[in-house]
C-alpha positions in Angstrom: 12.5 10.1 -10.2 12.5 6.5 -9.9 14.6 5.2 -6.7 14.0 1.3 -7.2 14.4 -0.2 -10.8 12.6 -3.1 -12.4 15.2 -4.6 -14.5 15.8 -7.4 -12.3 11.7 -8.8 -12.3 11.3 -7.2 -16.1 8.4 -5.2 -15.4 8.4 -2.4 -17.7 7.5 1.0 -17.0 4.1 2.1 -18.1 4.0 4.9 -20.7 2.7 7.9 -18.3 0.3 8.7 -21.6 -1.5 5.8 -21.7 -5.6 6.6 -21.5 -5.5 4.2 -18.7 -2.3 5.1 -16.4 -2.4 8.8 -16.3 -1.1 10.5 -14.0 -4.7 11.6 -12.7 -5.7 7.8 -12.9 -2.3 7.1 -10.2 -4.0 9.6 -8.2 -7.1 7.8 -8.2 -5.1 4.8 -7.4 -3.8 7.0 -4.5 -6.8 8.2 -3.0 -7.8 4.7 -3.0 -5.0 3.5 -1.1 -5.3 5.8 1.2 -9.1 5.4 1.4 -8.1 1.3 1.7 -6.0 2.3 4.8 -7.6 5.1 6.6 -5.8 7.6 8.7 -7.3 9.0 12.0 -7.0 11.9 10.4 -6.2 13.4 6.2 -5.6 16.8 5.0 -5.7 17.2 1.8 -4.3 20.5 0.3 -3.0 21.5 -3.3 -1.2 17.9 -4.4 -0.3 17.3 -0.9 -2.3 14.7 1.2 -1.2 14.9 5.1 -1.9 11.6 7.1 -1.6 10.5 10.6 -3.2 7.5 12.8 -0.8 8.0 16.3 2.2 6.8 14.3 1.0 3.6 13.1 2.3 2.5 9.8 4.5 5.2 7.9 1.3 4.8 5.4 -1.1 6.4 7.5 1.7 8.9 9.3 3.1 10.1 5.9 3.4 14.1 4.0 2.4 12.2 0.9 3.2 14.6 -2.7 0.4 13.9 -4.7 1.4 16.7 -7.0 4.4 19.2 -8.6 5.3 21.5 -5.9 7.5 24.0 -8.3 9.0 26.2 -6.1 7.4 25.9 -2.9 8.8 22.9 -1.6 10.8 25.1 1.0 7.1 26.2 2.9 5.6 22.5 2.4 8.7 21.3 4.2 8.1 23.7 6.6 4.0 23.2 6.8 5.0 19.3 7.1 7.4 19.7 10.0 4.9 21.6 11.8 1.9 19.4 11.4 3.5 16.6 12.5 5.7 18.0 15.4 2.2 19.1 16.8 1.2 15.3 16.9 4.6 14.2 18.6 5.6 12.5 16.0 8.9 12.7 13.3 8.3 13.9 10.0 8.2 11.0 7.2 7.7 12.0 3.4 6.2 9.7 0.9 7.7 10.3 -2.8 5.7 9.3 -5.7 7.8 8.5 -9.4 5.0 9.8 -11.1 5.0 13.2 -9.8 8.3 15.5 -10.7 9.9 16.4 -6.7 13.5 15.4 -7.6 14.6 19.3 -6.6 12.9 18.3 -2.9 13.3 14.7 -3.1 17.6 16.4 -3.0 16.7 19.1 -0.4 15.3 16.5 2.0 18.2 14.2 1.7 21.0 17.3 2.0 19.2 18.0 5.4 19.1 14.6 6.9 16.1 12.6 5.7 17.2 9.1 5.3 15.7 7.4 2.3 13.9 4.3 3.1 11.5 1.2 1.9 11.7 1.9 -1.9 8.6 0.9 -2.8 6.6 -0.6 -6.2 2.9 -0.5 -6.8 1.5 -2.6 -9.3 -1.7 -3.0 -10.8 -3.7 -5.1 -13.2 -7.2 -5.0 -15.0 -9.7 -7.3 -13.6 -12.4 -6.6 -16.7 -12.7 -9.7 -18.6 -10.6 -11.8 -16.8 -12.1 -15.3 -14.5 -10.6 -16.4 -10.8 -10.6 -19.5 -9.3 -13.5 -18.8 -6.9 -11.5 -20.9 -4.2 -13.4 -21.6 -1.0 -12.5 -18.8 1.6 -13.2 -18.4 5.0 -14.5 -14.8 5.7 -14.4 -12.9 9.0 -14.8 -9.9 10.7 -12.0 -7.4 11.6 -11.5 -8.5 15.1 -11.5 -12.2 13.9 -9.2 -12.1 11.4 -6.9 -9.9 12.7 -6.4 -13.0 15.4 -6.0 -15.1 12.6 -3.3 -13.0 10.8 -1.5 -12.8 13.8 -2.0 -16.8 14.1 -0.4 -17.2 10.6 2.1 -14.2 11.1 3.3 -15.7 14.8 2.4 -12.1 16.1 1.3 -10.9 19.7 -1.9 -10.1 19.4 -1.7 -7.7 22.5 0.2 -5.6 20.2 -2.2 -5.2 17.2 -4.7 -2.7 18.8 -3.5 0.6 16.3 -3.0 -2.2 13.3 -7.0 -3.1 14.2 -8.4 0.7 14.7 -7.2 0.8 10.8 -9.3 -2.0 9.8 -12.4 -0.8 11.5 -12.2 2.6 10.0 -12.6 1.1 6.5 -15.7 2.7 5.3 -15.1 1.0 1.9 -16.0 -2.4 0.7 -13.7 -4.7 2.2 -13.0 -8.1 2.9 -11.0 -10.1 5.4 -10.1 -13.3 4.1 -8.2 -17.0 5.3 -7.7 -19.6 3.5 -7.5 -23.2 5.0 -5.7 -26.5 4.6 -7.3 -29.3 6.5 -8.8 -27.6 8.7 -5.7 -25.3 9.5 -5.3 -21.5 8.5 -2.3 -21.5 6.1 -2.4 -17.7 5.0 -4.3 -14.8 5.1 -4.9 -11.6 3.3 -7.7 -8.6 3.2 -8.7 -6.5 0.8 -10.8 -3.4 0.2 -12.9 -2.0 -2.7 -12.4 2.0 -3.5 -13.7 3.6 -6.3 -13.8 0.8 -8.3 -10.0 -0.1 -7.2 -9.2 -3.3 -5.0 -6.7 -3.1 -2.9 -4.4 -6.0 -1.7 -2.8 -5.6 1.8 -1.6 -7.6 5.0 -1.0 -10.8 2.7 1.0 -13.4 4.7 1.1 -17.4 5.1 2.1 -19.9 7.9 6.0 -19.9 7.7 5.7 -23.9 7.6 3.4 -23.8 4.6 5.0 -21.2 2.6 6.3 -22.3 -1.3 3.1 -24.5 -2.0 0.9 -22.2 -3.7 -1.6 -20.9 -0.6 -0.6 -16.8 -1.8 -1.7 -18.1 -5.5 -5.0 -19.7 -4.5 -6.0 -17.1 -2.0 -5.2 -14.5 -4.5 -7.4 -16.1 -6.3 -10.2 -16.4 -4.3 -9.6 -12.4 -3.2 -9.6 -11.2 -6.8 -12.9 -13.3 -8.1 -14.6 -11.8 -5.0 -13.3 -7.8 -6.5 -14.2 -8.8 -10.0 -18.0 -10.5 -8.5 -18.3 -7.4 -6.6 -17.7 -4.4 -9.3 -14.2 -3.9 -9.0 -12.5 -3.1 -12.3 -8.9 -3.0 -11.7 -6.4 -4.1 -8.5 -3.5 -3.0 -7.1 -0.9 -3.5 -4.2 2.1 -2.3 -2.7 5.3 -4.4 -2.1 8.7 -3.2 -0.8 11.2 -3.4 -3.4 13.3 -5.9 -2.2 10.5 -8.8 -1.6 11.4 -10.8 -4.6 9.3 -13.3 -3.7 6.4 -11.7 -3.1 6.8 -10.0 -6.4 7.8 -13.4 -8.5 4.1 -14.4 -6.9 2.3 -10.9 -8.0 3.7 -11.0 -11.5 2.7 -14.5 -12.1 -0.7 -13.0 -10.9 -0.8 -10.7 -13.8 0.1 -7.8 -12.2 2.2 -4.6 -13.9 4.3 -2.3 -12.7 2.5 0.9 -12.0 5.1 3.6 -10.3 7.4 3.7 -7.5 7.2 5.6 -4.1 9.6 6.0 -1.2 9.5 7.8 2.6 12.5 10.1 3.8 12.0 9.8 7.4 13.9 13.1 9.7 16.7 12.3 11.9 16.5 12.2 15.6 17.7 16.1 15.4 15.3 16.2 12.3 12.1 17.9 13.3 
């Protein structure tokens, strides 16, 4: 089931038989995401993948259905509930296209889980392909994350849970910024999983946005994945960001699969 379409930005879907986008390859992709944006804790178990980092992100607090679960939706559900109602916190599924759940992506909805964030990955191939080694400044966790929140106009009093993420990256990873004359106009960081490089936090200066700083840090990101063994990359973006996703297809990037949460009501364990 795919909630959010791709008409509108022409990115067609990739056939699910394709050597290189099987469904076990997604998986990989998955696990790589997930692996790119550690929990505090992960519980993997029989094509589902429990996650949760005190609520942080609905990435790392998420029931994510990795697999077909036939028939046994009504336990998972159940087994779900439980887990995270032992953490004190609600109950959020993450839907994957790619896997068939459509009989308990319908059960969640008929018992109050609200659909929301409709989601695309996309992906490209970085083998044989050159980047614009652009110039970037590289940091560590704690700096940059005062940078992003420079760019971003956020209170960095508030991005303690948003840094324990960063620092529990065990992978490759690198946080990035590029400047303008001497002034940080956007910002990104990326991490390097099983030979998957993950985009995330990408974001520039509100006064410098439209002039081509996301391109030419892009760039700069992806020669450093390609210069440091990574053979394909891959992001997230919420359906609705058509700018963001005018920049990512101009990038090269394809559409890969779509995913969604249903987050429980208040009354919703």
């Amino acid at each position: 089931m795919a909630i959010c379409g791709t008409l509108e930005l022409d990115f067609p879907p990739i056939k699910l038989q394709s050597i290189e986008t099987n469904p076990m390859n997604f998986n990989e992709m998955e696990f790589a995401g997930y692996a790119s944006w550690p929990s505090s804790e992960q519980q993997v178990e029989n094509g589902l993948v429990l996650r949760s980092a005190n609520g942080f992100t609905k990435r790392a607090n998420s029931a994510n259905i990795v697999g077909s679960l036939g028939h046994d939706y009504l336990n998972i559900i159940q087994k779900c509930e439980h887990y995270f109602e032992q953490r004190n916190l609600r109950c959020i599924f993450r839907l994957l296209s790619y896997c068939d759940n459509q009989v308990l992506d319908t059960h969640l909805s008929s018992v109050g889980y609200k659909l929301v964030d409709p989601s695309i990955v996309l992906y490209q191939s970085l083998q044989g392909l050159s980047f614009d080694s652009t110039a970037l400044v590289l940091k560590t966790a704690d700096e940059w994350i005062e940078s992003y929140c420079r760019i971003a106009d956020l209170d960095l009093q508030l991005m303690g849970p948003h840094l324990e993420i960063l620092k529990r990256v065990q992978e490759k990873v690198v946080f990035a910024v590029l400047e303008e004359g001497g002034t940080e106009v956007s910002c990104a960081m990326g991490v390097i999983s099983n030979g998957y490089f993950g985009l995330f936090d990408l974001v520039t200066r509100k006064a410098e946005r439209a002039r081509g700083h996301g391109k030419t840090l892009m760039e700069g990101l992806l020669s450093w994945a390609a210069s440091n063994g990574a053979k394909y990359s891959y992001l997230q973006v919420v359906a609705d960001n058509d700018v963001a996703m005018r920049l990512y297809k101009k990038m090269g990037y394809q559409y890969a699969y779509d995913y969604w949460y249903r987050i429980g009501s208040a009354e919703t364990p």
